[in-house]
VMD Tcl script that draws the C-alpha trace (Angstrom):
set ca {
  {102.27 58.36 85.79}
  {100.67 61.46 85.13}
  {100.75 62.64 88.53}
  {104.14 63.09 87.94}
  {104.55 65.17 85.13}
  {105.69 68.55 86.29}
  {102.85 71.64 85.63}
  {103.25 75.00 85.56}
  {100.70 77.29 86.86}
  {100.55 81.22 86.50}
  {98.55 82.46 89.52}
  {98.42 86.49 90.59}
  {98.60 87.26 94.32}
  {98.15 91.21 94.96}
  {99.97 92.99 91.89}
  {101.83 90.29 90.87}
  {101.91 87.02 88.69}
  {103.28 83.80 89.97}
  {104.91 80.90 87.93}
  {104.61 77.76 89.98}
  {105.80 74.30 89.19}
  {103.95 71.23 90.86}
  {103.33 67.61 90.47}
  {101.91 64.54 92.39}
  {99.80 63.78 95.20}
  {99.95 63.35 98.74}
  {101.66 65.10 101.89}
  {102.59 68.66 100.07}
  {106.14 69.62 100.40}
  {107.33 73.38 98.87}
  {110.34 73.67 98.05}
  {111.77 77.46 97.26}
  {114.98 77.68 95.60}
  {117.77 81.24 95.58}
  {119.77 83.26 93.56}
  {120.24 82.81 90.41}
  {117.92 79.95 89.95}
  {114.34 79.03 89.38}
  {111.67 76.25 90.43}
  {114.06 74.08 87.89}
  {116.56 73.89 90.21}
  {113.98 71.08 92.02}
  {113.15 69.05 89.05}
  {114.93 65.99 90.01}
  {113.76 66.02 93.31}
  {110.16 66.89 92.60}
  {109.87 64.22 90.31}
  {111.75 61.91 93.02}
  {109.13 63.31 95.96}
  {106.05 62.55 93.84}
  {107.74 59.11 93.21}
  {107.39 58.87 96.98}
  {104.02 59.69 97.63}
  {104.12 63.60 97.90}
  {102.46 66.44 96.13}
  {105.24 69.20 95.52}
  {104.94 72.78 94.23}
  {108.32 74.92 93.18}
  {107.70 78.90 93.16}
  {109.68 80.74 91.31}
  {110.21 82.79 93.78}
  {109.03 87.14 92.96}
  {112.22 88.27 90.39}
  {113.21 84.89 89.24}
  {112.00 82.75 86.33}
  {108.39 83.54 84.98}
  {107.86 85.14 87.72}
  {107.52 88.87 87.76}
  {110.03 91.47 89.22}
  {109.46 94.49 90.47}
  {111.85 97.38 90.25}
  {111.92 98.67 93.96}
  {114.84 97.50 96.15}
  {111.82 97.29 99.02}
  {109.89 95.17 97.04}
  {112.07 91.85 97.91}
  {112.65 92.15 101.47}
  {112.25 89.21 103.72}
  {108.46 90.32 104.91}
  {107.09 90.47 101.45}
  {109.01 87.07 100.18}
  {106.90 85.53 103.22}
  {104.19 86.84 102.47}
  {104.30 85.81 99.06}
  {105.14 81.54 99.49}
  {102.01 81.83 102.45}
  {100.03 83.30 99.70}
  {100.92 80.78 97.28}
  {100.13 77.53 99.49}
  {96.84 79.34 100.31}
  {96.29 79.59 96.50}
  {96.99 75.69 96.54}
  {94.86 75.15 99.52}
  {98.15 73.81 101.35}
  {97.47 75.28 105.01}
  {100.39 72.98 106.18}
  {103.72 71.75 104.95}
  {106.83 70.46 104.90}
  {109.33 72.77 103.64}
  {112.62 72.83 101.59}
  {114.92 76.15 100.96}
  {118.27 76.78 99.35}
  {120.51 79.33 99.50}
  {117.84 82.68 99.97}
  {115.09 80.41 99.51}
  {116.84 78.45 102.64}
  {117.12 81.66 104.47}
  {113.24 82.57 103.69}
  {112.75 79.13 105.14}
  {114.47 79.52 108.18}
  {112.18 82.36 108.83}
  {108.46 81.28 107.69}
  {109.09 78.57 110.07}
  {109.96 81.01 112.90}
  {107.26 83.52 112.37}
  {104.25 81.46 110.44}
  {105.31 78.27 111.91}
  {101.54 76.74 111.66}
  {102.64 76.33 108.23}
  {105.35 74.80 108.36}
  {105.21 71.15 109.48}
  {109.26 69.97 108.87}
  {111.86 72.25 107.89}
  {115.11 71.11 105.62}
  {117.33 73.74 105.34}
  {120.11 73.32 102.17}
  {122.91 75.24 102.53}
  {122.34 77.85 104.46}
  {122.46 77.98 108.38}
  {119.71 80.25 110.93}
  {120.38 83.82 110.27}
  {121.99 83.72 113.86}
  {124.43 81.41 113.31}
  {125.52 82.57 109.80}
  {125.97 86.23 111.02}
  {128.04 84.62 114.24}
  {130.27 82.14 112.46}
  {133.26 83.99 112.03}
  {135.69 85.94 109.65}
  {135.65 82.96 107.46}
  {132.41 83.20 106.51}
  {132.38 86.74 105.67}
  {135.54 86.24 103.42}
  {133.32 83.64 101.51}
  {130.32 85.83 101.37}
  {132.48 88.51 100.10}
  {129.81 89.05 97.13}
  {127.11 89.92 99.59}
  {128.83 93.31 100.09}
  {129.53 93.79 96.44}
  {126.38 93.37 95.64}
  {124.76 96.40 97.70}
  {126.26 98.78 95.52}
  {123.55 99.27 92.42}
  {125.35 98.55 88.63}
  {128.62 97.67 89.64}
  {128.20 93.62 89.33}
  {125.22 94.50 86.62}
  {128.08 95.58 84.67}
  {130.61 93.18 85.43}
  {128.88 89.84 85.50}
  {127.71 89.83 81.45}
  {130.93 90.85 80.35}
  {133.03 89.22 78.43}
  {130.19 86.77 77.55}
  {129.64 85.92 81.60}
  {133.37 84.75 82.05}
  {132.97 86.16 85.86}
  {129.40 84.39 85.98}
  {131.37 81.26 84.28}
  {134.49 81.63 86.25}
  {133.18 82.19 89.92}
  {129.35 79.92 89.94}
  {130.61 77.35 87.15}
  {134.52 76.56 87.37}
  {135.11 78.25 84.36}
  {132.59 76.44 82.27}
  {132.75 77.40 78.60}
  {129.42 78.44 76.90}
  {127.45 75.49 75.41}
  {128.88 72.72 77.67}
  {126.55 72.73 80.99}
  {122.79 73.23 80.04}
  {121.91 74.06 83.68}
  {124.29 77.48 83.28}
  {122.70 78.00 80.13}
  {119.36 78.35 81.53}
  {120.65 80.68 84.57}
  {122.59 83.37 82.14}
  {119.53 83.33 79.78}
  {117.34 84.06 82.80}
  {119.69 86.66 83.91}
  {120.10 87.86 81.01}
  {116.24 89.34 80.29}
  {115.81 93.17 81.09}
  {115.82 94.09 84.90}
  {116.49 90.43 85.94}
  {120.00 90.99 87.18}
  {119.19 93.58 89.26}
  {116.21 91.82 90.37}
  {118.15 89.22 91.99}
  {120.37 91.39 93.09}
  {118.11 93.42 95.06}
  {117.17 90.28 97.26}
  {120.83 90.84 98.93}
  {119.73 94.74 98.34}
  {116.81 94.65 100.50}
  {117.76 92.25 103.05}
  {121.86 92.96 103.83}
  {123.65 96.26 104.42}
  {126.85 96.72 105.09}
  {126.41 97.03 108.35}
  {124.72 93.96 109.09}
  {127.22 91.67 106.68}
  {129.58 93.24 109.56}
  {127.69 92.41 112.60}
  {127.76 89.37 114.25}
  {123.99 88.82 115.09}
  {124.12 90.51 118.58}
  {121.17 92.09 119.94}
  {119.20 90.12 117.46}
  {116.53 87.89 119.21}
  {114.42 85.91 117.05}
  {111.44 82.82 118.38}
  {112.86 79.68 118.07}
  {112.23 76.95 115.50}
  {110.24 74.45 116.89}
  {109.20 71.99 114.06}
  {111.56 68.91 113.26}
  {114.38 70.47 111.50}
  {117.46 68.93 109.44}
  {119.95 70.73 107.64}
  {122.43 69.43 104.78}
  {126.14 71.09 104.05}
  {128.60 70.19 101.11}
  {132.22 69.91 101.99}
  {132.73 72.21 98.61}
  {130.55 74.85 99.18}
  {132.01 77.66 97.45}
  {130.01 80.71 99.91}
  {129.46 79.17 103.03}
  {131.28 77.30 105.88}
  {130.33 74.28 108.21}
  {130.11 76.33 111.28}
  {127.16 78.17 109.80}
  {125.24 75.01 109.70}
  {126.48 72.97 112.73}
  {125.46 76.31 114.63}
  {122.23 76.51 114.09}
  {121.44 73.63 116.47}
  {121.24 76.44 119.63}
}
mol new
graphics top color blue
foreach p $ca { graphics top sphere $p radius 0.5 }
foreach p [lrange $ca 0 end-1] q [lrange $ca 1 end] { graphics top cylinder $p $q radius 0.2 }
display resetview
């Protein structure tokens, strides 16, 4: 059983410092979580993996959890996030894997596998749909990723979100959970709520959307295809993001 405790490790890669979560042994699997959350957000599934016969590792990913944030918008776009999890398996001696995203970590997925995709071995995508098929599914999706576009501008949702002790946090992520009751909110509004995190996640949308692309619909884009096994898994009640996003990332 002590394979399957969960460790964290603090490794540096360039001019930053990593905090990554593993346990067990066998076939590696990475798993990279999104906004607002941490490696934590894996637990039960790490420990479930390693049950199965896999080693797993957990990143929190560069402005999230232990791990450190930079101030620069530039600093989180999409080329330096996958940079950073190739950097990390290499630090783990992982040259291949199978891989698991949600939510920006999904999106980051979607693309290590189409521009490293030696490394990546299977692909499960949580969430989140190809970049192509998310910025061609419609008018409903942009009315559910209405906070995308909020986001670009720089201390508006700062301000708003820790107001009132989080109520828009509480009200929009949680259902309007009241403080105390759901330990898993807890943890996300005392990680947000450390100097420069907010804006840290913030600047993933920062770096990566602008309001012109949140517009577009993904013409004129042209990106390799996937080519490892891939399988992708949609909740009826996602809040931010519609079926169509998924189903159409088949093409």
């Amino acid at each position: 059983m002590a394979d399957l405790q969960i460790v964290e490790h603090r490794i540096t890669v360039g001019e930053l410092t990593f905090n990554v979560a593993e346990t067990g042994s066998g076939p590696p699997v990475v798993m990279l979580h999104g906004w607002p959350d941490s490696w934590y957000l894996w637990e039960a599934q790490m420990v479930a993996l390693a049950q199965s016969g896999h080693r797993v590792i957990a990143p929190d990913l560069r402005g999230f959890g232990e791990s450190d944030h930079p101030d620069a918008v530039e600093e989180y776009s999409m080329g330096k996030l996958i940079g950073d999890v190739a950097a990390i398996m290499d630090e783990f001696n992982i040259d291949r894997a199978t891989l698991v995203g949600h939510d920006w970590g999904a999106a980051l997925a979607w693309l290590l596998a189409t521009f490293d995709p030696e490394r990546v071995e299977r692909l499960i995508v949580v969430s989140v749909g190809h970049p192509l098929a998310f910025a061609s599914a419609g008018f409903r999706q942009k009315q559910l990723s209405w906070y995308m576009l909020w986001f670009q501008f720089p201390g508006v949702a700062e301000q708003a979100f820790p107001a009132d002790d989080w109520a828009l946090f509480r009200n929009w992520a949680h259902e309007g959970t009241a403080r105390g009751v759901d330990d898993y909110m807890e943890r996300q509004i005392h990680d947000l709520s450390r100097p420069g995190r907010l804006s840290a996640g913030f600047n993933v949308y920062r770096a990566n959307i602008s309001p012109d692309t949140f517009a577009g619909d993904g013409r004129g884009v042209d990106l390799p295809q996937v080519t490892c096994p891939t399988m992708g898994v949609w909740s009826s009640g996602d809040m931010a993001l519609s079926e169509v996003q998924m189903t159409g990332s088949e093409r």
